[in-house]
C-alpha atoms as an extended CHARMM CRD file, in Angstrom:
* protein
*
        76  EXT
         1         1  UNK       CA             41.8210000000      -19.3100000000      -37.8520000000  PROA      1               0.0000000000
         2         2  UNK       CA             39.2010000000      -19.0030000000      -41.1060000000  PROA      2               0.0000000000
         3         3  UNK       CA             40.5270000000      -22.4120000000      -42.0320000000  PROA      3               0.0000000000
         4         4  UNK       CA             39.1680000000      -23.7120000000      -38.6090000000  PROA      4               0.0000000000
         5         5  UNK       CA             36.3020000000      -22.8110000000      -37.6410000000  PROA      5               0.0000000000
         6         6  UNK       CA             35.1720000000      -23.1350000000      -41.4990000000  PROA      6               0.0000000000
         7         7  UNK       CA             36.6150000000      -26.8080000000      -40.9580000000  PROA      7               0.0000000000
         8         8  UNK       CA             35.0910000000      -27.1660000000      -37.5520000000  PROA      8               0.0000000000
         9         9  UNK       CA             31.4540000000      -25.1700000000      -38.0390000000  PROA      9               0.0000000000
        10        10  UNK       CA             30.4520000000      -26.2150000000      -41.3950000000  PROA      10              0.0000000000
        11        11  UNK       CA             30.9400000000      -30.0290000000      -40.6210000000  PROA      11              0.0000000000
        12        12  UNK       CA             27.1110000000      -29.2500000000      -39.1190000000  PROA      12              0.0000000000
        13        13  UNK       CA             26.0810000000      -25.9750000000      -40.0800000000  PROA      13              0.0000000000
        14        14  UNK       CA             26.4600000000      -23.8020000000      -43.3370000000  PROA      14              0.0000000000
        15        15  UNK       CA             28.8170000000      -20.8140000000      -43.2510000000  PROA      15              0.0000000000
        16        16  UNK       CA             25.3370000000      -18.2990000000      -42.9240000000  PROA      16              0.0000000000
        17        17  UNK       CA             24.6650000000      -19.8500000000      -39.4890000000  PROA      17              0.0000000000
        18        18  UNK       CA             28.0350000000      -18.6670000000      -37.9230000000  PROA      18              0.0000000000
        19        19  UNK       CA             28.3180000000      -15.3080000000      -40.3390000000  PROA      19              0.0000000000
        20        20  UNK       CA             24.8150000000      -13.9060000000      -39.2870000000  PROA      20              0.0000000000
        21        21  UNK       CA             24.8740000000      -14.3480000000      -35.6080000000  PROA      21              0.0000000000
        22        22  UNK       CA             26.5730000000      -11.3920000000      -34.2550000000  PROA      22              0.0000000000
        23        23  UNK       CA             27.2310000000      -12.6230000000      -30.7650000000  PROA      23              0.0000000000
        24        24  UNK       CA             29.5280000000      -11.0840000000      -28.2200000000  PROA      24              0.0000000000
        25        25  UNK       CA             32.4230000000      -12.8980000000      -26.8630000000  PROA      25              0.0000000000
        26        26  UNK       CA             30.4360000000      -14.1860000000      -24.2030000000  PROA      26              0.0000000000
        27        27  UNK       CA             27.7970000000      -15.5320000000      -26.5050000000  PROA      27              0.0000000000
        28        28  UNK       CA             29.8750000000      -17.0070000000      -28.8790000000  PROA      28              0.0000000000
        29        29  UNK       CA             31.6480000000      -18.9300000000      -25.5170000000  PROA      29              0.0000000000
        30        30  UNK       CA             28.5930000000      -19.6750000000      -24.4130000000  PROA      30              0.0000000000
        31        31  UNK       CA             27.5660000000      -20.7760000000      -28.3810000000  PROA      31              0.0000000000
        32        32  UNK       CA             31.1580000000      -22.7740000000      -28.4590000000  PROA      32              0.0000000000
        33        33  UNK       CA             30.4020000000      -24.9010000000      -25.1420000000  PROA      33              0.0000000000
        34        34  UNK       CA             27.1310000000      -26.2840000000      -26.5520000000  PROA      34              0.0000000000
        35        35  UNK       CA             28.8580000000      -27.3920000000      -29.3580000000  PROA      35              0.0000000000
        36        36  UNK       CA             31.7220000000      -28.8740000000      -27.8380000000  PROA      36              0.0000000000
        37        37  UNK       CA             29.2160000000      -30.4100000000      -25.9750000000  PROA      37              0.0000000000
        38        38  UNK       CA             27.7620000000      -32.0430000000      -28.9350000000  PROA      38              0.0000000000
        39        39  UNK       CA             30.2450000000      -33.2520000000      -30.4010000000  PROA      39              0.0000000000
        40        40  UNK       CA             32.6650000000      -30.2560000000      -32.3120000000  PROA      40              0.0000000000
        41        41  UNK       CA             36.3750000000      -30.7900000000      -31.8950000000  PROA      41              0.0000000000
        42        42  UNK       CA             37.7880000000      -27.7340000000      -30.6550000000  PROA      42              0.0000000000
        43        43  UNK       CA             41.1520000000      -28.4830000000      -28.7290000000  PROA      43              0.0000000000
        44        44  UNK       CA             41.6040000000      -26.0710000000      -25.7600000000  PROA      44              0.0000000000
        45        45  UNK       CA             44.6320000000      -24.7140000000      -27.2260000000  PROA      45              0.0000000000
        46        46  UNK       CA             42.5070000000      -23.2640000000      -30.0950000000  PROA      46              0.0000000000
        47        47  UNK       CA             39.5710000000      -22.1590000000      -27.7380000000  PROA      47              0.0000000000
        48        48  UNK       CA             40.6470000000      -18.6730000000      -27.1010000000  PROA      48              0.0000000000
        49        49  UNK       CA             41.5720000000      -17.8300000000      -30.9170000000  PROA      49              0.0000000000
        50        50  UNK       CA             39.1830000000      -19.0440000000      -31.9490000000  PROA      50              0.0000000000
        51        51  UNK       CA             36.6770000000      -17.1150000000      -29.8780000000  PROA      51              0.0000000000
        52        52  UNK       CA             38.1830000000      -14.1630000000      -30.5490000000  PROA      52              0.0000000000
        53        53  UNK       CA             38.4740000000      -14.1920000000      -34.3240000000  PROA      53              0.0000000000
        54        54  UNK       CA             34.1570000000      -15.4390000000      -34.0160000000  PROA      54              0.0000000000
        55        55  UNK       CA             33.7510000000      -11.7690000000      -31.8390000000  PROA      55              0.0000000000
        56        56  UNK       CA             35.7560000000      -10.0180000000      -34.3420000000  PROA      56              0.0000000000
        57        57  UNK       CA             34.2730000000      -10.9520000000      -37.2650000000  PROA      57              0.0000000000
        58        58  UNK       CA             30.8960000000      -11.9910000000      -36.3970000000  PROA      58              0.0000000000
        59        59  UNK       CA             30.2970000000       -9.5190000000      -33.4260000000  PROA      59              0.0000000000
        60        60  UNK       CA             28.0730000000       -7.2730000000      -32.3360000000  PROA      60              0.0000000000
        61        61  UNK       CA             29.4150000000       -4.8880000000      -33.5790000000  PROA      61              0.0000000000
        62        62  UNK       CA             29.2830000000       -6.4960000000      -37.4230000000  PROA      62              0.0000000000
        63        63  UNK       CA             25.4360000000       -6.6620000000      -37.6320000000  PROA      63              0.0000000000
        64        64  UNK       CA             25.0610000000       -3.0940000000      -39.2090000000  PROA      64              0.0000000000
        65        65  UNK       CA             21.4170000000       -3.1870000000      -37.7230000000  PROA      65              0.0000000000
        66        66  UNK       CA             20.2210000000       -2.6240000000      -34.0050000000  PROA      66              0.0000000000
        67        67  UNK       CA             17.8220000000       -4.2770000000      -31.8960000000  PROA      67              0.0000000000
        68        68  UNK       CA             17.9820000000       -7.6490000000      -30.5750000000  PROA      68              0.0000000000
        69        69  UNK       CA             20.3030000000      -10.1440000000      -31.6600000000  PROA      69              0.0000000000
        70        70  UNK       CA             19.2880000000      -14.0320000000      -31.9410000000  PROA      70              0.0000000000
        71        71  UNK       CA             21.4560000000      -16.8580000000      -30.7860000000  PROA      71              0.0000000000
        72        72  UNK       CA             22.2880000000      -20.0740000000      -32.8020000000  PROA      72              0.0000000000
        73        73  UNK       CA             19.4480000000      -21.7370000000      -30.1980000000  PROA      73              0.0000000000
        74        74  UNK       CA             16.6760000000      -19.2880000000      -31.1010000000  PROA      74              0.0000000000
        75        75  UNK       CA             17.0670000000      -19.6910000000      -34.7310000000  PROA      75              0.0000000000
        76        76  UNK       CA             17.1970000000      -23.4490000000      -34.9960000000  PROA      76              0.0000000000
């Protein structure tokens, strides 16, 4: 799944933008629609792997730091 959302992210956005969000599940669905939306290929039969190897490696969970986290929206 590395291969694919490296292959499908990066097209627009360097790898920092995905690794340093630390979005839930949620978030990162949320995150994934808007991009879909504009344009990212992500076939539905990829949707839920890939949103669950995003949580697990870029999760909340992941930061190492409390307080608020910042969606891909607020930091653009």
């Amino acid at each position: 799944m590395q291969a694919k959302v490296k292959a499908t992210c990066t097209q627009c956005h360097n790898a920092s933008r995905i690794t340093e969000q630390h979005l839930s599940r949620q978030e990162w669905s949320t995150e994934l629609d808007k991009m879909v939306a504009l344009g990212a290929e992500v076939p539905d039969s990829d949707r839920a792997a890939l949103l669950s190897y995003l949580t697990k490696n870029f999760g909340p969970e992941k930061s190492g730091k409390s307080g608020v986290k910042k969606s891909v929206s607020q930091t653009q």
